[in-house]
C-alpha positions in Angstrom: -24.2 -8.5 3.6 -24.3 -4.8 3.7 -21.0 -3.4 3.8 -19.6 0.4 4.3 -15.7 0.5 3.2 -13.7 3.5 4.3 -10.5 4.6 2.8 -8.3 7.9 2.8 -8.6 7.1 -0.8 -9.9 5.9 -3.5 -9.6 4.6 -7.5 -8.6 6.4 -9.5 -6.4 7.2 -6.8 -3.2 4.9 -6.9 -1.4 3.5 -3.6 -1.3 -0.1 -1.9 -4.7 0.7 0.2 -7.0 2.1 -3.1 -5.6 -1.5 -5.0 -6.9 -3.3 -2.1 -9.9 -1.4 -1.5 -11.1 -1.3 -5.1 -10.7 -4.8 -5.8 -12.4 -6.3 -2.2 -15.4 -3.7 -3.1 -16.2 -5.0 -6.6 -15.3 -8.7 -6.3 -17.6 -8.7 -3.1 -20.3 -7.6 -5.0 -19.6 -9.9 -7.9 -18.7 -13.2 -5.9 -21.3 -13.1 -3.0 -23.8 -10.6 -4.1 -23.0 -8.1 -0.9 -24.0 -4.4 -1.3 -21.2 -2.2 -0.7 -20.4 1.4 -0.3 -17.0 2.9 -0.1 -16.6 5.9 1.5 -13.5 8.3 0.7 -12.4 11.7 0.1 -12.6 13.5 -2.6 -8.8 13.6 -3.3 -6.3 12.2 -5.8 -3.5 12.1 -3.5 -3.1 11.3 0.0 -5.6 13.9 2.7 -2.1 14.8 4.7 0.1 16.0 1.3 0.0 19.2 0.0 -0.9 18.0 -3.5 -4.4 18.0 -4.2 -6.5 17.0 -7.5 -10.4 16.8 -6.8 -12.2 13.7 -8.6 -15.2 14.5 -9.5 -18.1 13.6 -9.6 -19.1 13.3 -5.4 -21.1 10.4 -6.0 -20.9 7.5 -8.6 -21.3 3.5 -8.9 -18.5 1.6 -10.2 -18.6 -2.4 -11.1 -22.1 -1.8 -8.6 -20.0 -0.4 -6.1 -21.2 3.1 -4.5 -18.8 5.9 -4.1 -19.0 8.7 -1.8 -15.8 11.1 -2.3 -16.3 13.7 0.3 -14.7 16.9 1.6 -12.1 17.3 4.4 -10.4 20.2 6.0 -7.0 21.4 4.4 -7.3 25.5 5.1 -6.2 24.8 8.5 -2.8 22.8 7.4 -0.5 26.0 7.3 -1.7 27.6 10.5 -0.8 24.2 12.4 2.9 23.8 10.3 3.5 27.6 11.6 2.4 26.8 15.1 4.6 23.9 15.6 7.4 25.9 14.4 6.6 28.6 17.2 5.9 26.0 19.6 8.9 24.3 18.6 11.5 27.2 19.2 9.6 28.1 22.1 9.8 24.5 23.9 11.5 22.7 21.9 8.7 20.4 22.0 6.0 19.3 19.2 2.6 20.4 19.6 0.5 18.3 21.0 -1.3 15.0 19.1 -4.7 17.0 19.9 -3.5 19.5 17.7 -1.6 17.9 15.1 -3.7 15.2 14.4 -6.2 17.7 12.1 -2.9 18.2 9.7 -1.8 14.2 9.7 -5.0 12.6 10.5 -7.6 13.4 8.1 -9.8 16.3 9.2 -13.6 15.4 7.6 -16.6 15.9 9.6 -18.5 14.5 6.4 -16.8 11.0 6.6 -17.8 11.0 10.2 -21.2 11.6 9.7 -21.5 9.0 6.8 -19.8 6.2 9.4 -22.2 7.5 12.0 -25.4 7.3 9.9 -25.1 4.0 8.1 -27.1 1.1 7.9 -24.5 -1.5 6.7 -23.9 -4.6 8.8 -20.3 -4.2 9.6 -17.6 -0.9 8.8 -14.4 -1.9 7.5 -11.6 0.9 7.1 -8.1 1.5 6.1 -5.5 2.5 6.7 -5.0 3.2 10.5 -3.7 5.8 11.0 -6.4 8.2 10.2 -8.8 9.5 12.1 -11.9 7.3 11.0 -10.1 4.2 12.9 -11.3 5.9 15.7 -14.8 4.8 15.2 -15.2 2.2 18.1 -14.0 5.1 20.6 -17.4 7.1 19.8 -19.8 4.7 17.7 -21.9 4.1 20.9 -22.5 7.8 20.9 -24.7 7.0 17.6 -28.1 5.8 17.4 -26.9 2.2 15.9 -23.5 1.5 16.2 -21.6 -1.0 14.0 -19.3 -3.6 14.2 -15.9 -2.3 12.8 -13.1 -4.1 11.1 -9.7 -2.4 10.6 -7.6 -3.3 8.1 -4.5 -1.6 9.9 -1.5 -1.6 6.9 0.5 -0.6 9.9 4.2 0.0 9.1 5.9 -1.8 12.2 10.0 -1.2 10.9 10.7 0.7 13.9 9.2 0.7 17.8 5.9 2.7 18.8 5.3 3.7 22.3 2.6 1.6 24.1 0.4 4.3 24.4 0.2 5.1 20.6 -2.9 5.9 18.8 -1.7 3.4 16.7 -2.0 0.5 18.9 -4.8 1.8 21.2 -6.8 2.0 17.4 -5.9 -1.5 17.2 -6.7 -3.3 20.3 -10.7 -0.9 20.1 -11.5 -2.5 17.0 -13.6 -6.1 16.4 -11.8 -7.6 14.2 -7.7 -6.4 12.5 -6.8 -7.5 9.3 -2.9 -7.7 9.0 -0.7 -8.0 6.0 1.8 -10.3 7.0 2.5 -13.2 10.5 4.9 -10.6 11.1 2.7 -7.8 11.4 0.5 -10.2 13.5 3.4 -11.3 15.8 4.1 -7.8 16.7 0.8 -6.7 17.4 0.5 -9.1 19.5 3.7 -8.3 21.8 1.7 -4.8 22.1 -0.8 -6.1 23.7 -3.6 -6.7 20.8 -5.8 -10.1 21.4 -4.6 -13.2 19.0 -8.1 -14.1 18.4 -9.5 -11.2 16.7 -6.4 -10.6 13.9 -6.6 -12.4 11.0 -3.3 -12.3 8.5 -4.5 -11.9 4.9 -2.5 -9.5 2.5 -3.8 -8.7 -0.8 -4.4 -10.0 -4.0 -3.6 -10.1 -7.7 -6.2 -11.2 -11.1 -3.2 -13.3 -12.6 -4.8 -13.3 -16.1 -4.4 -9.2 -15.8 -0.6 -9.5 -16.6 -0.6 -11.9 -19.5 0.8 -9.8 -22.2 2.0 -10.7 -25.9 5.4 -11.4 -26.4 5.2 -9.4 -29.3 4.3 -6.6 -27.1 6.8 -6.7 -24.5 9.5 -6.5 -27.9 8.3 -3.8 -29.1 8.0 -2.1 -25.6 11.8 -3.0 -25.0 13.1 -1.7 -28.7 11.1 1.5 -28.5 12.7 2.6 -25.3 16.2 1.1 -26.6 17.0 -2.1 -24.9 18.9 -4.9 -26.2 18.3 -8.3 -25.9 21.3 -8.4 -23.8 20.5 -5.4 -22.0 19.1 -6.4 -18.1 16.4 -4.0 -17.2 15.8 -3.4 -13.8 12.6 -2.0 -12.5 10.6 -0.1 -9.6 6.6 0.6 -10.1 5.6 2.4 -7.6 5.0 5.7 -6.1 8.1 7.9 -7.0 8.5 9.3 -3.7 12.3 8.5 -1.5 10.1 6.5 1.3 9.5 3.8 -1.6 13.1 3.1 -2.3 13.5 5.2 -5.2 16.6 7.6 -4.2 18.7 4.7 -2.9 17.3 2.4 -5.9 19.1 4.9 -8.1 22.2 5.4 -6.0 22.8 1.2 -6.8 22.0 1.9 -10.1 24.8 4.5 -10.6 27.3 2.4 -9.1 26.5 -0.3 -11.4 26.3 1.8 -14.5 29.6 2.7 -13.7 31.0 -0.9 -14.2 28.4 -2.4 -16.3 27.0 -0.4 -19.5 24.8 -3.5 -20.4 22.2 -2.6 -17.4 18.8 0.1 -17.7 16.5 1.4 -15.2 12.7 1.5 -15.2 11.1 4.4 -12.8 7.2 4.4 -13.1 4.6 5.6 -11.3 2.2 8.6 -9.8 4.1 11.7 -9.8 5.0 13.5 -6.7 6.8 16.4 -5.3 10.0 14.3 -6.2 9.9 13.4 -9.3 11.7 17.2 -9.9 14.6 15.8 -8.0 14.6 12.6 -10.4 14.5 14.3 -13.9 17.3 16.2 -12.3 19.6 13.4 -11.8 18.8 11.7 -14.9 19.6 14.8 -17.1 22.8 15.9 -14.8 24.6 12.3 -14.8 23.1 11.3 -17.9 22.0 8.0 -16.4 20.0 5.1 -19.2 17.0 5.9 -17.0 13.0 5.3 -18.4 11.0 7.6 -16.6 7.2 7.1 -17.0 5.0 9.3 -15.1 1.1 8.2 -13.9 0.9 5.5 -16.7 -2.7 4.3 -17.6 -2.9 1.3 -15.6 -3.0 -0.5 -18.7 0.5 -0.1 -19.5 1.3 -2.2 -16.0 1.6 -5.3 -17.3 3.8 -4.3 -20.1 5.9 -3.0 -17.5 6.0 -5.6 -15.6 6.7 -8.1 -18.0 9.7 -6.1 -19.9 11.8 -5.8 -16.9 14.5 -8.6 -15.6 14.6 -7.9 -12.0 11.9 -5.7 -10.3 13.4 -3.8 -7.1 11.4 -2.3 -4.2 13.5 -0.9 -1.4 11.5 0.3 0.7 12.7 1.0 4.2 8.8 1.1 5.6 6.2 -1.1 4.2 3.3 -2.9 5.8 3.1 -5.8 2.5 4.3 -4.5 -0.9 1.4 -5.6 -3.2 4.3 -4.6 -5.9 5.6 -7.7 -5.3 2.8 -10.1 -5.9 2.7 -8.1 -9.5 6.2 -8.6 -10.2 5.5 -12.4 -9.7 2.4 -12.7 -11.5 5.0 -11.8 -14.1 7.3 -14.7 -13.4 9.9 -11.8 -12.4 12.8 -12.1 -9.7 12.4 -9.4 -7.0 14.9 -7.9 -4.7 13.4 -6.1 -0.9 15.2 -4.7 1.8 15.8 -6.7 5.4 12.8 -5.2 7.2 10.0 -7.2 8.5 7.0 -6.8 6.7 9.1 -7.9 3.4 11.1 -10.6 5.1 8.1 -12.1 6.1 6.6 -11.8 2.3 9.6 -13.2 0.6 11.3 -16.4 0.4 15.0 -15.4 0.1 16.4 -17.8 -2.0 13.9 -19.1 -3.4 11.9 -16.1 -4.8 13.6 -13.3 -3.9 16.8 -11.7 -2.7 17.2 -9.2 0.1 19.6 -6.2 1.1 20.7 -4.6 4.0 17.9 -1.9 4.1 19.4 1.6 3.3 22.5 0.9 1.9 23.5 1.1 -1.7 26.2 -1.1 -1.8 24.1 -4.2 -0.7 21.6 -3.1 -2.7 24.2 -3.0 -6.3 26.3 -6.4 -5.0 22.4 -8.2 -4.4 21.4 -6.6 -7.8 24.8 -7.8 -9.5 24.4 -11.4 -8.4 20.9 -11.5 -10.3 22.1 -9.9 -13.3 25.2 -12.6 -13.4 22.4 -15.5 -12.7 20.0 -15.6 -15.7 18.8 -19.5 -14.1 18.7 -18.2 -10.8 16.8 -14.9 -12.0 13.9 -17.9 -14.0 14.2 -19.5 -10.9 12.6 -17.5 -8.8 10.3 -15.5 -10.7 8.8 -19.4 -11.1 8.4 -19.7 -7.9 7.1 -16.4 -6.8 4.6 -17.1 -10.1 3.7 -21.1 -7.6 3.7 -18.5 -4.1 0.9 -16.0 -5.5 -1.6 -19.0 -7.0 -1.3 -20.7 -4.0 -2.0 -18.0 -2.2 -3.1 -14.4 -3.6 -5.3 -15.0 -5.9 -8.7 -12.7 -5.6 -10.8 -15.8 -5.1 -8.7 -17.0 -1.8 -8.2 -13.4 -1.0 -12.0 -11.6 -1.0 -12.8 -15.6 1.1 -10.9 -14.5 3.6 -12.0 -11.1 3.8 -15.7 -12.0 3.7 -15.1 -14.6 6.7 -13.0 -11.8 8.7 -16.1 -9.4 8.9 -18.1 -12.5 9.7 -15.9 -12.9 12.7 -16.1 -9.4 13.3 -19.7 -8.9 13.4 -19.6 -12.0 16.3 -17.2 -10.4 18.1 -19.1 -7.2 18.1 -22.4 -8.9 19.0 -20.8 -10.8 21.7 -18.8 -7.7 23.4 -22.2 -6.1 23.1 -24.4 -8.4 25.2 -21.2 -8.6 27.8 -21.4 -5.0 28.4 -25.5 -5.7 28.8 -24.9 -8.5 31.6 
């Protein structure tokens, strides 16, 4: 099978979609022989952020995957930011989607062309809200159109209108990949057809985060904690959307009462990491901050903490977890959908109130008082990712998703011929 990927970005960039991406590519390619192109921008952070870092070069093959990191408009973003201001006082309104959507959207006539021009047997992109999930609204414009599969990582915490982008994007494509039932469930109550979403998630090479105990030891003694010291973690992007500012705000609290407890920040840096070396310094908090790690350290990580956190108050999976479980860890999530239907509260996993940071500390403080509880369910969130996010089960399902794509494409096609 031929297969054109496209993604906002791309390894080395780091984020949920570029894990998922990077591994469905290459293991295609290894498991069933497929030929597969990805198609990206050129960017190490996000197309919509201010932050940008080129990767070079514009063209390479990794694990016999192609990579095309192209160009997108960003010359235009301060022009639109001052107009909605204007516009704003003016009306008091926004300015309209037509507009707006070239600062949030992903602006890059070159990613067009390379969708319109390609000669792969089905197009599967992600995430959706970006402009290239608008492919089925113009692909018949082209000379060969392709079946397209969107794999939607649609954050669902909180209501869209029916008319969104967002859902119209969902119910034009072949074939929607969601993370979770939940996802599923909702997309459904907006109107997108049953039959054409398949629930997958995303994976996790188990073998990746076996690490030497010896290792984890001296990991633990270099950055000075005890045996009885309980570390708790976040890996992650170090951004307030992931969790991160209330994560600390629990943290503090318990600190206060309990001297025996560390905190683990780690991840890509962002515009608010400033904010975090701030805190630290100013409170003088037993904080380990480690900046865009080699992605070799992760398992280390992983496997020196006691309780991994991610509190999130927007998340379409939370591959973070699966990690922290190939790591026999406990995890703690907020009460929000996408989570709730990931974990297994009480069996795997805790949950707090999402937002508040004194559910968050009295959730933490009943894992740190429960070492059996805490083996417990890093045990069986260890039996919940071989049974069911493991690469093999994982790139299956994706492979028989486009499959079912492709037929659905082919089949809406000879309709529209009758």
């Amino acid at each position: 099978m031929r297969i054109l990927h496209v993604s906002q970005n791309y390894f080395p960039s780091v984020g949920g979609p570029q894990y998922t991406m990077k591994h469905v590519s290459e293991k295609l390619v290894s498991y069933y022989g497929d030929e597969v192109q990805v198609c990206t921008t050129n960017s190490m952070y996000g197309p919509e952020t201010r932050m940008f870092k080129k990767i070079e070069p514009p063209v390479e093959t990794i694990e016999q995957v192609q990579i095309n990191r192209l160009p997108f408009n960003r010359w235009h973003y301060p022009l639109i930011e001052l107009a909605g201001k204007v516009h704003g006082k003016a009306t008091g309104k926004p300015l309209p989607r037509a507009i707006t959507k070239y600062r949030w959207e992903l602006d890059s006539p070159a990613m067009d062309k390379m969708m319109a021009e390609s000669k792969a047997d089905v197009v599967m992109a992600t995430t959706i809200i970006y402009n290239f999930s608008d492919y089925p609204f113009w692909r018949f414009r082209t000379k060969n159109p392709k079946p397209f599969v969107l794999y939607g990582a649609i954050h669902l915490h909180k209501p869209l209108p029916l008319n969104s982008p967002l859902i119209k994007r969902a119910k034009a494509c072949d074939c929607y990949i969601a993370n979770t039932d939940f996802e599923k469930h909702e997309l459904i109550r907006y109107g997108v057809r049953e039959n054409k979403i398949v629930t997958i998630g995303t994976g996790v090479e188990l073998d990746d985060f076996v690490m030497p105990v010896e290792e984890v030891k001296c990991f633990r003694e270099t950055n000075g904690i005890k045996e009885t010291d309980v570390l708790i973690g976040f890996i992650g992007r170090l951004v307030k959307g992931k969790g991160v500012a209330i994560l600390i705000d629990a943290f503090r609290k318990l600190y206060a009462e309990n001297k025996n407890v560390k905190l683990l920040l780690a991840g890509g840096t962002t515009e608010y990491v400033p904010e975090i070396k701030r805190v630290i310094q100013e409170e003088k908090l037993p904080v380990i901050l480690i900046e865009s790690f080699d992605e070799k350290l992760k398992p280390t990580l992983y496997n020196s903490l006691d309780i991994f956190v991610l509190g999130s108050q927007s998340e379409s999976f939370g591959v973070v977890f699966l990690e922290a479980w190939a790591c026999k860890k406990p995890v703690v999530g907020s009460k929000m959908g996408a989570i709730q239907s990931l974990l297994s509260e009480g069996k795997d996993s805790l949950l707090f109130e999402s937002g508040n940071a004194d559910s968050l500390k009295a959730t933490l403080q009943s894992l740190i008082d429960n070492r059996e509880a805490r083996i417990a369910f890093g045990s069986n969130g260890y039996k919940k990712v071989v049974e069911n996010y493991t690469w093999e089960k994982i790139v299956g399902k994706y492979r028989d998703t486009y499959q079912l794509g492709i037929r659905n494409f082919e089949n809406a096609f000879r309709k529209s011929r009758v």
